[in-house]
C-alpha positions as CSV (number, residue, x, y, z in Angstrom):
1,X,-50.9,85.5,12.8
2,X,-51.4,86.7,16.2
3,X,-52.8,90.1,14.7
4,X,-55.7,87.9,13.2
5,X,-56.5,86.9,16.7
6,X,-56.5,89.5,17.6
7,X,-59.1,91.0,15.5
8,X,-61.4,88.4,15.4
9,X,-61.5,88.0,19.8
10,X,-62.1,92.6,19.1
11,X,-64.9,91.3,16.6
12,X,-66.2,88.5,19.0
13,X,-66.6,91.1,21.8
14,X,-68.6,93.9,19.9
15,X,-71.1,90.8,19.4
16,X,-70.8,90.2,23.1
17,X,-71.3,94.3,23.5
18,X,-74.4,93.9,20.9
19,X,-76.2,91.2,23.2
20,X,-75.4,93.2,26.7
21,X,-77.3,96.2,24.7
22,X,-80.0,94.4,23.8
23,X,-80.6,92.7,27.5
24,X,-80.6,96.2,29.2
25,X,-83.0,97.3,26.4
26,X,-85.4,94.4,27.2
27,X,-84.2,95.1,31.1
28,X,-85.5,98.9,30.6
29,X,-89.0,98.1,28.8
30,X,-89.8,95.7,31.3
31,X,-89.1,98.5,33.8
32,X,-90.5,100.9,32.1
33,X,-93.9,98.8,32.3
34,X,-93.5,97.9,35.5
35,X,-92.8,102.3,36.4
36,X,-96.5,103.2,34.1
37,X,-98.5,100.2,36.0
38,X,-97.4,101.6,39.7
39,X,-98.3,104.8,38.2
40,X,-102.0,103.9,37.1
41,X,-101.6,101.4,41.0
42,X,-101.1,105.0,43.2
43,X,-103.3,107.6,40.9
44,X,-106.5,104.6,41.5
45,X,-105.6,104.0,45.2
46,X,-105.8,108.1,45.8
47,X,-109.1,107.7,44.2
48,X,-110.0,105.1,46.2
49,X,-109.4,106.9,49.5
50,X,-110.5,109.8,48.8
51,X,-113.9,107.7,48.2
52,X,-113.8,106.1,51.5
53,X,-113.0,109.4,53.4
54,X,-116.0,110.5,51.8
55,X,-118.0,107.8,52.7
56,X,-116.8,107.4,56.2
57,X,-118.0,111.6,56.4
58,X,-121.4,110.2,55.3
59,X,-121.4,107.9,58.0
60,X,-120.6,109.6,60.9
61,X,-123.4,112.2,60.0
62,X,-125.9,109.5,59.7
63,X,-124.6,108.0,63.3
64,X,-125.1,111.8,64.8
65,X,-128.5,111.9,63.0
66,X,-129.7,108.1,64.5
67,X,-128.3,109.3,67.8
68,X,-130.5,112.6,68.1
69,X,-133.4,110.2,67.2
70,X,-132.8,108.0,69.2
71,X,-132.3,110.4,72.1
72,X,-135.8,112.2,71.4
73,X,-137.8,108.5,71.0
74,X,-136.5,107.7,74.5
75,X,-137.6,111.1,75.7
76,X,-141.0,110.7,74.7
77,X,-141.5,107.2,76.3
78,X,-140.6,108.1,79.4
């Protein structure tokens, strides 16, 4: 009698193992996901700044160029 119970509470808690497996599958996949997307987040924010420190180049050249201009037009008024 008490050997039934306790084969049936040793069968009750490989069920219990089966479910705990299967939540730290689902636990991992969702992880997994989550890992690839801040992946793809980091390799398009690198291309992002490296765009704006481009841009920001472009700009300050154009600022040096308006400032010589501006320089020789007020030269030449007075």
């Amino acid at each position: 009698m008490v050997f039934m119970q306790v084969i049936s509470a040793v069968s009750n808690l490989g069920e219990g193992f089966d479910g705990l497996i299967r939540i730290l599958q689902i636990i991992g996949g969702i992880f997994g996901v989550y890992f690839i997307l801040w992946i793809i987040s980091n390799i398009l924010n690198l291309r992002r700044t490296r765009l704006l420190k481009k841009v920001l180049v472009k700009l300050e050249e154009n600022n040096k160029k308006l400032d010589k201009l501006l320089k020789s037009t007020k030269k030449k008024r007075n």
